[in-house]
C-alpha positions in Angstrom: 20.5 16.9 3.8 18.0 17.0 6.8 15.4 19.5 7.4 14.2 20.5 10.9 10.8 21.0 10.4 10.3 24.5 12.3 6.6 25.4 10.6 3.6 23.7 9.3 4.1 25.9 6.1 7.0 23.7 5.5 5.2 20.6 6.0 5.7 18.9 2.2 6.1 15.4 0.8 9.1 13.3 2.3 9.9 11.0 4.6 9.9 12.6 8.2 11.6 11.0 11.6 12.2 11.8 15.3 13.4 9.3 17.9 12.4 8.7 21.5 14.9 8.1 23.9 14.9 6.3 27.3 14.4 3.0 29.0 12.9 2.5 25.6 13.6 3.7 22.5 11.2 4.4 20.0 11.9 5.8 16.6 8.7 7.5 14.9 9.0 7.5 11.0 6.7 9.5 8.8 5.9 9.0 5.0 4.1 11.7 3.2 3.1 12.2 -0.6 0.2 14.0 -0.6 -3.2 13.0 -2.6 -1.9 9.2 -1.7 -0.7 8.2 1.8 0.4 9.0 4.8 2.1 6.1 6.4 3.3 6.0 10.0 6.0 3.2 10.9 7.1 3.1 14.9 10.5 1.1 15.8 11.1 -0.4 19.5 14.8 -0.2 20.2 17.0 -1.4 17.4 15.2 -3.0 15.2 14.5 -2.5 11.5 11.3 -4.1 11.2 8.2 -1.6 12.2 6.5 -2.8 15.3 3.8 -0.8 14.5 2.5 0.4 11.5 -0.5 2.9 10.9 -1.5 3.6 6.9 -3.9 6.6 6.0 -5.0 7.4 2.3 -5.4 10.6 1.5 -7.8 12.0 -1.0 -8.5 15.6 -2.8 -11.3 16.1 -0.4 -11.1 13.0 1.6 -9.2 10.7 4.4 -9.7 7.2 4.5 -8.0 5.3 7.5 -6.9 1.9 6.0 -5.4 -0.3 9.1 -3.0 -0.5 11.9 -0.7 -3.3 12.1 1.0 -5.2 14.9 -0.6 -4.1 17.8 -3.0 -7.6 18.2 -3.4 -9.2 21.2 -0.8 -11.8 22.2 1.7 -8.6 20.6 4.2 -7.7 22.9 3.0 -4.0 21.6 -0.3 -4.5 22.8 -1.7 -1.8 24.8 1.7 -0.4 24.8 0.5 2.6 23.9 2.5 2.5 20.6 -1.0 2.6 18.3 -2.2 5.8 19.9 0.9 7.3 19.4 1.1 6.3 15.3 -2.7 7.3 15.3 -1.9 10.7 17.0 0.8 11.4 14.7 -1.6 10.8 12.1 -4.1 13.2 13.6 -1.4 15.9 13.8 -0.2 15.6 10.3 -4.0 15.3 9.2 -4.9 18.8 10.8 -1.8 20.9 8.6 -3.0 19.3 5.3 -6.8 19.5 5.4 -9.5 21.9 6.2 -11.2 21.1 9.1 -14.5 19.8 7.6 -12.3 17.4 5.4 -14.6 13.5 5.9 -12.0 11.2 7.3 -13.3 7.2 6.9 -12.5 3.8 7.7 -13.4 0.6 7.9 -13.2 -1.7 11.4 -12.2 -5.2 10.0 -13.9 -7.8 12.1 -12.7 -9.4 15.1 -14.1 -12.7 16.2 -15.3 -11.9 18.9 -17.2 -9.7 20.4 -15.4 -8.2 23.1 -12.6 -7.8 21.3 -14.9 -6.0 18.6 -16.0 -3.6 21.3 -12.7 -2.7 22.0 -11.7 -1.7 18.9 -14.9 0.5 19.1 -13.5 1.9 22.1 -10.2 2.7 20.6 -11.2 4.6 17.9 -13.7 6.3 19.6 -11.4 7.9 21.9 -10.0 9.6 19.2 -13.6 11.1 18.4 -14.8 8.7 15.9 -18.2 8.1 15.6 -18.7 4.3 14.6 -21.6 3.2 12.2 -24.0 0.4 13.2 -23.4 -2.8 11.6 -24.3 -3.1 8.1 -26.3 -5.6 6.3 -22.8 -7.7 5.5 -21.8 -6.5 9.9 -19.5 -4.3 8.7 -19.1 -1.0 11.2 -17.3 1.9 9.5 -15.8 4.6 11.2 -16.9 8.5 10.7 -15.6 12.1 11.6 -13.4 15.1 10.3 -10.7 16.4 10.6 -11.6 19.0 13.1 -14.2 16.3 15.2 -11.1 14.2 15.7 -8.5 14.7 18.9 -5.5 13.8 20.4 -5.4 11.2 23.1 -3.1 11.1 25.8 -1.3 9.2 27.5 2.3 7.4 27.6 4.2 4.4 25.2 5.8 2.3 27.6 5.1 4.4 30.8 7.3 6.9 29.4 7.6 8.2 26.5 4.5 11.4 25.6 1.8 9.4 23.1 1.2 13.3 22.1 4.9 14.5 19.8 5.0 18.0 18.6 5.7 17.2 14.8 7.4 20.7 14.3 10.5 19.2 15.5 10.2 15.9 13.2 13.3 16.1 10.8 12.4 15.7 6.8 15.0 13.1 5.9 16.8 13.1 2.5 15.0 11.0 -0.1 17.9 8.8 -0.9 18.4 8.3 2.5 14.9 7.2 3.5 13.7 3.5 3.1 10.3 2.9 1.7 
């Protein structure tokens, strides 16, 4: 069984997909259980393996942005646009299940170098995130709400709308979704 997702009242814990179709094809899946995670897995074309994936914890009164994955320079998804996209999705689920003055948090792991540090700043900042400055161990964390967040937007692969209206994500069967 598959459910169209046609309100934001619906919006409950499963596993929720949509698919992109053109020169590229993207396939966007969603995994929600509330009070624990919201994980966001893009798919290039046909294969299985995520190219991208994007993992939010979510807390009783808080959001903590954990990592993305697979976007690194030298990745054939860099600035694809593909980590917006899971990041936006994010976002958009974000703003049905909290109030707007929910905290959402993260931590910026690192890079090794500076400019590469600077543009991680500037990614997450477009989204609205206010970045800390380094702490005493150089650690930057990231800072903002639910409502101080936005969209960004843009295209994945020159194409396909970084911005997806999630009311038309279908809520796939639960024996039918992987993990």
């Amino acid at each position: 069984m598959t459910l169209l997702l046609r309100s934001w009242d619906m919006l409950r814990d499963g596993t929720y997909t949509t698919t992109l179709s053109g020169k590229s094809t993207v396939s966007v899946r969603v995994v929600l259980k509330r009070g624990w995670r919201l994980d966001v897995y893009l798919h290039v074309g046909d294969d299985h393996r995520p190219a991208v994936t994007h993992f939010v914890s979510l807390g009783k009164q808080r959001v903590t942005v954990v990592d993305i994955f697979g976007n690194a320079p030298g990745s054939p998804w860099h600035r694809a646009g593909l980590s917006a996209l899971a990041v936006n999705t994010a976002i958009q689920f974000l703003k049905v299940l909290y109030p707007p003055s929910t905290p959402i948090r993260g931590h910026i792991v690192g890079a090794r170098d500076a400019q590469r540090q600077e543009e991680r700043r500037a990614f997450w900042r477009s989204f609205g995130f206010d970045i800390t400055a380094p702490d005493r161990r150089s650690d930057e964390h990231l800072r903002g709400t639910v409502e101080s967040v936005r969209l960004l937007p843009g295209l994945v692969f020159g194409e396909h709308p970084r911005i997806l209206d999630i009311t038309t994500f279908t809520q796939v069967e639960e024996s039918k979704a992987s993990p």
